[in-house]
C-alpha positions as CSV (number, residue, x, y, z in Angstrom):
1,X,129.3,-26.7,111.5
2,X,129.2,-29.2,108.7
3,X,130.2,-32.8,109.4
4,X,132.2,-33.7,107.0
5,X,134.9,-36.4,105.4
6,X,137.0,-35.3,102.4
7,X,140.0,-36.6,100.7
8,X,141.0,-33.4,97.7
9,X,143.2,-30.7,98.7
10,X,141.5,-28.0,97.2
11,X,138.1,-26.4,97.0
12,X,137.4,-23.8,94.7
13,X,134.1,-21.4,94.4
14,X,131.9,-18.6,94.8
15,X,128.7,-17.7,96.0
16,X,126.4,-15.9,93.0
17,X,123.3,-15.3,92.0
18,X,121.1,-16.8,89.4
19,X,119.6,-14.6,86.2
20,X,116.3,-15.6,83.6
21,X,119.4,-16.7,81.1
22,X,120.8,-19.1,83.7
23,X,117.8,-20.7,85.0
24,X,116.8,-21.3,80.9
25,X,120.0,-23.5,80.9
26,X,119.5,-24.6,83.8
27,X,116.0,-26.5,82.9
28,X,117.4,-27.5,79.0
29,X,120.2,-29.6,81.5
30,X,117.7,-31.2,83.5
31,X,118.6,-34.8,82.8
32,X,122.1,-34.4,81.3
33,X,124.6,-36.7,82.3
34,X,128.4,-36.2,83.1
35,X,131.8,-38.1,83.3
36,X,133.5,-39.8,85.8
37,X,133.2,-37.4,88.8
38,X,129.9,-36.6,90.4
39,X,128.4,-34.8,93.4
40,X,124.7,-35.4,95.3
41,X,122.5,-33.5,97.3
42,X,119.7,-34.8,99.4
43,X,117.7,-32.0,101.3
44,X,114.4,-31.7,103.6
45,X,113.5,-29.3,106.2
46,X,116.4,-30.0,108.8
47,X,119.3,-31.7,107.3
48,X,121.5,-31.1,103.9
49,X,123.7,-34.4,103.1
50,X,126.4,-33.7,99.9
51,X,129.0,-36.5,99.3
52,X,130.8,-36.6,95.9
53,X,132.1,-39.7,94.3
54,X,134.9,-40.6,91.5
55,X,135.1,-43.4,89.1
56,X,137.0,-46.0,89.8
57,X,137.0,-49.0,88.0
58,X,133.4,-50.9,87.8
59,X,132.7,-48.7,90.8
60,X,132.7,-45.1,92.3
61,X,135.0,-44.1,95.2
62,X,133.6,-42.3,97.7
63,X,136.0,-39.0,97.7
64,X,133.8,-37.1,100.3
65,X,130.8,-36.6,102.4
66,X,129.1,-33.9,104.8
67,X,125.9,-32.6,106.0
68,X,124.7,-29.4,107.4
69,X,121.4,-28.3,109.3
70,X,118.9,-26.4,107.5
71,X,118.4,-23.0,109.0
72,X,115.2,-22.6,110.2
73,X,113.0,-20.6,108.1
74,X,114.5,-21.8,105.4
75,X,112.7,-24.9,103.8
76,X,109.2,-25.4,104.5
77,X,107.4,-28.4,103.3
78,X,109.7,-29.4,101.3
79,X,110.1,-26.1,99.2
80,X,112.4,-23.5,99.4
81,X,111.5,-20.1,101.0
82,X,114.6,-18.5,101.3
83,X,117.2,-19.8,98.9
84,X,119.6,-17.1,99.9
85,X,119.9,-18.6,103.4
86,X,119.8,-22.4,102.0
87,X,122.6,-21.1,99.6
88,X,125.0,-19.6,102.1
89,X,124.6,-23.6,104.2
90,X,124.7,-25.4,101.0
91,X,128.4,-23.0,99.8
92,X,129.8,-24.0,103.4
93,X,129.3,-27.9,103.5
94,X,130.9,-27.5,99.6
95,X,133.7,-26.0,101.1
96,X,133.5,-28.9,103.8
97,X,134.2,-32.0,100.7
98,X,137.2,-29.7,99.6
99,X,136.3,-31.2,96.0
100,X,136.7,-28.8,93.4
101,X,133.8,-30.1,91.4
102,X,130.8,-28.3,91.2
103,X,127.8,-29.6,89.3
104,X,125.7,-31.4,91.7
105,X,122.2,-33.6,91.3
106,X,119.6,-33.1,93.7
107,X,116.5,-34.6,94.6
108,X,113.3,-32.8,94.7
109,X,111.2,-33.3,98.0
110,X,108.6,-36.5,97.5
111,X,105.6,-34.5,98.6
112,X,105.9,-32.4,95.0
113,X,106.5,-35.8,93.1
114,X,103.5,-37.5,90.8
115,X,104.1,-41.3,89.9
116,X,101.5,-42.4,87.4
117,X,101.1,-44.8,85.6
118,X,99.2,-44.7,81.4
119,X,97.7,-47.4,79.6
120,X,98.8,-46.7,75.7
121,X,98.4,-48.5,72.5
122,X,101.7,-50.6,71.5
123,X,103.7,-47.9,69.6
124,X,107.2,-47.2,69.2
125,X,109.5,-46.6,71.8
126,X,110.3,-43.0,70.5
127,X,106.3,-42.0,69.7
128,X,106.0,-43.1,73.9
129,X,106.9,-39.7,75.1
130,X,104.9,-37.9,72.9
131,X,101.8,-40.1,73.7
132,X,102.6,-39.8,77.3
133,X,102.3,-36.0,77.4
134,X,98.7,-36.1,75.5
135,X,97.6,-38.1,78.5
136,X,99.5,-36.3,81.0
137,X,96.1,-34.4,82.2
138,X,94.1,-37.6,82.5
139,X,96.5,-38.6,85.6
140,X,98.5,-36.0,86.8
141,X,96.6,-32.9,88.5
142,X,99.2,-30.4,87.6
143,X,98.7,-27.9,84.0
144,X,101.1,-29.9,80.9
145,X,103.1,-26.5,81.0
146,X,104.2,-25.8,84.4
147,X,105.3,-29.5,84.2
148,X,108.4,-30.7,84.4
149,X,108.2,-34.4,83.0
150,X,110.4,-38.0,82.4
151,X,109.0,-41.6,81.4
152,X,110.6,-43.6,84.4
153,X,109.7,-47.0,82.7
154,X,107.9,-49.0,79.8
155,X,106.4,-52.1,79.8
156,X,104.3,-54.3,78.0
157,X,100.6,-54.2,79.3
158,X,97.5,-56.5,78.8
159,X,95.1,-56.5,75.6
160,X,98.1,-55.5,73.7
161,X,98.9,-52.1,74.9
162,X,101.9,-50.7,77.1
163,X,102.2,-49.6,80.9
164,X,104.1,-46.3,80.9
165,X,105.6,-44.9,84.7
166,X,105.4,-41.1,84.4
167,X,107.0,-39.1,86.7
168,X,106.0,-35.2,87.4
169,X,107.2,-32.0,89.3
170,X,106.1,-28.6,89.5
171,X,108.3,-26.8,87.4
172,X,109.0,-24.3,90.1
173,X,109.7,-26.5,92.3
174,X,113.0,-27.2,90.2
175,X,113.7,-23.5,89.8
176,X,113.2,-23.1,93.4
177,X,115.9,-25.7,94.0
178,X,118.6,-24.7,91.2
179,X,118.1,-20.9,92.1
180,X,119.5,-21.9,95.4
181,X,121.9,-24.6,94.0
182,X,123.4,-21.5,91.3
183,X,123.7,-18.8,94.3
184,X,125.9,-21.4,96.4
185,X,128.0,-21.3,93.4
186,X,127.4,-24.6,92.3
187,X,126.0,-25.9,89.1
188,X,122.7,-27.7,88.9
189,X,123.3,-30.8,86.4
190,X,120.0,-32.5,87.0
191,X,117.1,-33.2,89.3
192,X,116.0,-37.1,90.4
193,X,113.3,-38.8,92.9
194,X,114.6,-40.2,95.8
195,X,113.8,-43.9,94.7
196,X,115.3,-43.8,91.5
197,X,118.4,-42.7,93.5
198,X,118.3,-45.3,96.2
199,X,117.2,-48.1,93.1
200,X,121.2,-46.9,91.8
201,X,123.2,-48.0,94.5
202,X,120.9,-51.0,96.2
203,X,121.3,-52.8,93.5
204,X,117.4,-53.4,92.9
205,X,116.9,-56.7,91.0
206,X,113.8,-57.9,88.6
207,X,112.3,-59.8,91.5
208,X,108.7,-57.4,92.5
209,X,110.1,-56.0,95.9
210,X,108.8,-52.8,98.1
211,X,111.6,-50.3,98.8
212,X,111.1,-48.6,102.4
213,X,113.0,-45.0,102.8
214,X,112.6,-44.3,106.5
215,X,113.4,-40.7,106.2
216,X,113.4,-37.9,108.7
217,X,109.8,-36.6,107.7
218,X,108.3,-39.3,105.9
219,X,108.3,-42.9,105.2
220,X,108.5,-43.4,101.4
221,X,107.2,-46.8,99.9
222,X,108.5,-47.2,96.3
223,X,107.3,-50.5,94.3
224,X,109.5,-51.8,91.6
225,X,109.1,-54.5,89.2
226,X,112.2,-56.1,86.6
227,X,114.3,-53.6,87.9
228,X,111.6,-50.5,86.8
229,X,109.6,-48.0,89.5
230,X,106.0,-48.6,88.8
231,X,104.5,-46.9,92.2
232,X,105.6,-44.3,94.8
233,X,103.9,-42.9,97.7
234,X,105.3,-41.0,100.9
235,X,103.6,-41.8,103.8
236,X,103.9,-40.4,106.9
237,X,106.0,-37.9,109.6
238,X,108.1,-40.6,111.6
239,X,107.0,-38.1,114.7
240,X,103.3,-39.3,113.8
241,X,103.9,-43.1,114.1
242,X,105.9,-43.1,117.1
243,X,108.8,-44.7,114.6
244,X,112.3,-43.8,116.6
245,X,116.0,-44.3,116.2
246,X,117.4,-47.0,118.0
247,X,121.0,-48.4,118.7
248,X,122.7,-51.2,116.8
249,X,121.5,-54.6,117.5
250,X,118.3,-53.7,119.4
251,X,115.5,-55.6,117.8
252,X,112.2,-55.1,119.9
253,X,110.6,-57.5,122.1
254,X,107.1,-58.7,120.8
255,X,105.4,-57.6,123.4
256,X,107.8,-54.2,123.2
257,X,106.9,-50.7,123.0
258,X,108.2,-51.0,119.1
259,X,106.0,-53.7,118.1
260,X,102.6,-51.9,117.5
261,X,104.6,-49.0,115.4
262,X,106.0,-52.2,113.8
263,X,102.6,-53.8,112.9
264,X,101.3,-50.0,111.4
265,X,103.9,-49.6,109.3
266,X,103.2,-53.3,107.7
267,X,99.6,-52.5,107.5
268,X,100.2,-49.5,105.5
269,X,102.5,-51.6,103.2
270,X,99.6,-54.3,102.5
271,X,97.3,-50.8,101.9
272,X,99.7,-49.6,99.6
273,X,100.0,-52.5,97.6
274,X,96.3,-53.4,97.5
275,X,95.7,-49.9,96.5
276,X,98.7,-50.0,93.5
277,X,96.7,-53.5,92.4
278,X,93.4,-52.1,91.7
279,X,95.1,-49.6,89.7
280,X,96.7,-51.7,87.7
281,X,94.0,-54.3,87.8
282,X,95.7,-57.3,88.7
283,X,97.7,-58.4,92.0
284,X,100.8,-57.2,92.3
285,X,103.6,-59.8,93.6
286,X,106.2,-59.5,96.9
287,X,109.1,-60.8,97.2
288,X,111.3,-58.7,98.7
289,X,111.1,-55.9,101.5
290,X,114.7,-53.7,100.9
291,X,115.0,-50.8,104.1
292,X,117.2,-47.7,104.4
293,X,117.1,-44.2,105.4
294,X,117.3,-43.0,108.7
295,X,115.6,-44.9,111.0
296,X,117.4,-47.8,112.5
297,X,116.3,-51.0,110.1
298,X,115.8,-53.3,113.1
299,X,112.0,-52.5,113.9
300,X,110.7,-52.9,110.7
301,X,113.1,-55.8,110.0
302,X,111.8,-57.9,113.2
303,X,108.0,-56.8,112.1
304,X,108.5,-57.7,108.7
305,X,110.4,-61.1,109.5
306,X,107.1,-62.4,111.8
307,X,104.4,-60.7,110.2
308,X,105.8,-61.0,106.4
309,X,105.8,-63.4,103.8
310,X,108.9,-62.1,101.5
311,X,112.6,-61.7,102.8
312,X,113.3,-58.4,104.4
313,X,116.7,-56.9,104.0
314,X,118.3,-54.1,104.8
315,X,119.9,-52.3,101.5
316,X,123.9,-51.6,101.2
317,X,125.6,-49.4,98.7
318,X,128.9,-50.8,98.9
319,X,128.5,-52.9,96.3
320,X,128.9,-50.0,93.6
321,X,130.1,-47.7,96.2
322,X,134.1,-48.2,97.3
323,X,133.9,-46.6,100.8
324,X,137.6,-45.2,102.1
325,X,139.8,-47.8,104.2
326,X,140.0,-45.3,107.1
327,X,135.9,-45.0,108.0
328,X,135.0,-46.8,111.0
329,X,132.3,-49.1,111.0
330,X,129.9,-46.7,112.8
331,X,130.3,-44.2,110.0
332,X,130.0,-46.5,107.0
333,X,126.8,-47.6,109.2
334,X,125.4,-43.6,109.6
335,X,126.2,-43.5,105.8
336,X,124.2,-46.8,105.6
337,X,121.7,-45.3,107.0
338,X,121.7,-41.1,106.2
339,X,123.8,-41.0,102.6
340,X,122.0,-43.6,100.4
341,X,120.1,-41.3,98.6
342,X,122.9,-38.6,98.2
343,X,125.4,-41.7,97.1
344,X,122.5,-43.0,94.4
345,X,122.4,-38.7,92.9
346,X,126.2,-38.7,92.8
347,X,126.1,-41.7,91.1
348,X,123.8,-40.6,88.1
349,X,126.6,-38.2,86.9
350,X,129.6,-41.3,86.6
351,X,129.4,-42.2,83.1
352,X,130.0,-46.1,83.1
């Protein structure tokens, strides 16, 4: 059964199926934006999490939030095998919000996601896109037409020229995920990256910081820079690196059994970064280390606090999200924790 919070009265909707004609609007909507009501979906292979939000001020309301298992069989590696199963989870935990919205932003699943980054002569800001395309094939491995493409950021680069951030998906990987989204009855209004979701609600300043998304099947590592993504990577299962959940307020000993998994998931920040500097051909700067997803935060905080140079902090929506009075504090913690990147896909559809 879902597990759910909602607030509306009503809920209104029915399961369909998608056509060619559909799915055609579907894509031209990719990154449309809204008005002042919006909906979220994060998914991976076991868990769906939906919340919807409201304007409200300088802020959204939270109005509801739910999540669902997966059934097995159908996600695999992040894609979607059988959308007619996914779509009969993803109706119910609709139902769950009782919100009678129904266009919803989603996030397609990191392991189909190319960051890259192109070196172009200074040009203006409207030629960018055009340029960027050209040069797709030079750093992303997927063909230009079966791509679906946005230019995350633009900055100014060295020997007068500018650093674009591009960022790619399969195309069917999208259709994939609206085909289910349309048979649920809902209607697909765009499709994000999980960092560019989180980077909403955390309030990511212009200070070079690392954002770490423990997630259920992968640790992503996001580097942003003034406020812009310039380099995303996920890393690795959470099963593989002995990563686990622990309860509020443990922070492991250093001679613990957490402190190793602690130290590896450090060390494969300093890779990271060393790695994102040769690309770019200079060293990149740390100042922050900002954590959510999952995984508790206090085993990467207490590594990152002794083996670190740059504060570590543990990332909060609620300052752009107004949570309901009635939550307790365990579940504005599990939303802490499970809901950022559904709150941060919700929020793309508030017009402010």
């Amino acid at each position: 059964m879902p597990r759910k919070h909602g607030l509306s009265r009503h809920a209104v909707g029915r399961a369909g199926k998608i056509n060619d004609e559909e799915m055609e609007g579907t894509i031209r909507r990719m990154f449309f934006r809204s008005r002042s009501r919006g909906m979220g979906m994060e998914i991976d292979d076991r868990w769906v999490r939906m919340v919807s939000l409201v304007a409200e001020g300088p802020v959204c309301r939270l109005e509801g939030f739910g999540e669902i298992a997966v059934p097995a069989g159908a996600m695999e590696n992040g894609r979607v095998i059988r959308p007619e199963m996914l779509a009969e989870v993803l109706h119910r935990l609709w139902l769950s919000l009782q919100t009678r919205e129904t266009r919803i932003v989603a996030a397609v699943d990191s392991r189909h996601v190319f960051v890259r980054n192109l070196m172009l002569p200074v040009m203006k800001q409207r030629d960018v896109f055009r340029a960027a395309r050209f040069h797709f094939l030079s750093v992303v491995p997927l063909p230009l037409e079966e791509a679906v493409i946005q230019v995350s950021g633009i900055r100014p680069g060295r020997n007068n020229e500018l650093e674009v951030t591009l960022v790619a998906v399969h195309q069917t990987r999208v259709q994939e995920l609206a085909a289910a989204i349309t048979r649920a009855g809902l209607k697909p209004a765009a499709v994000e990256i999980r960092p560019l979701a989180a980077r909403r609600v955390l309030g990511i300043d212009a200070a070079p910081q690392v954002l770490v998304d423990l997630g259920n099947e992968a640790v992503h590592l996001s580097y942003f820079d003034k406020g812009q993504l310039r380099f995303a990577r996920p890393l690795f299962s959470g099963e593989t690196t002995g990563l686990r959940e622990v309860g509020a307020g443990e922070i492991p000993a250093a001679d613990g059994p957490g402190w190793p998994q602690a130290h590896d998931l450090v060390a494969e920040i300093r890779r990271s970064l060393d790695y994102w500097s040769r690309e770019c051909q200079h060293r990149l700067g740390l100042r922050k280390l900002v954590m959510t997803g999952t995984l508790a935060e206090d085993l990467p905080i207490a590594a990152g606090n002794n083996l670190w140079q740059a504060d570590v902090i543990w990332g909060s929506p609620w300052t752009s999200i107004k949570a309901p009075d009635y939550l307790t504090r365990q579940e504005l913690r599990n939303l802490e924790r499970r809901f950022v990147v559904a709150l941060g896909l919700a929020a793309r559809e508030i017009k402010k």
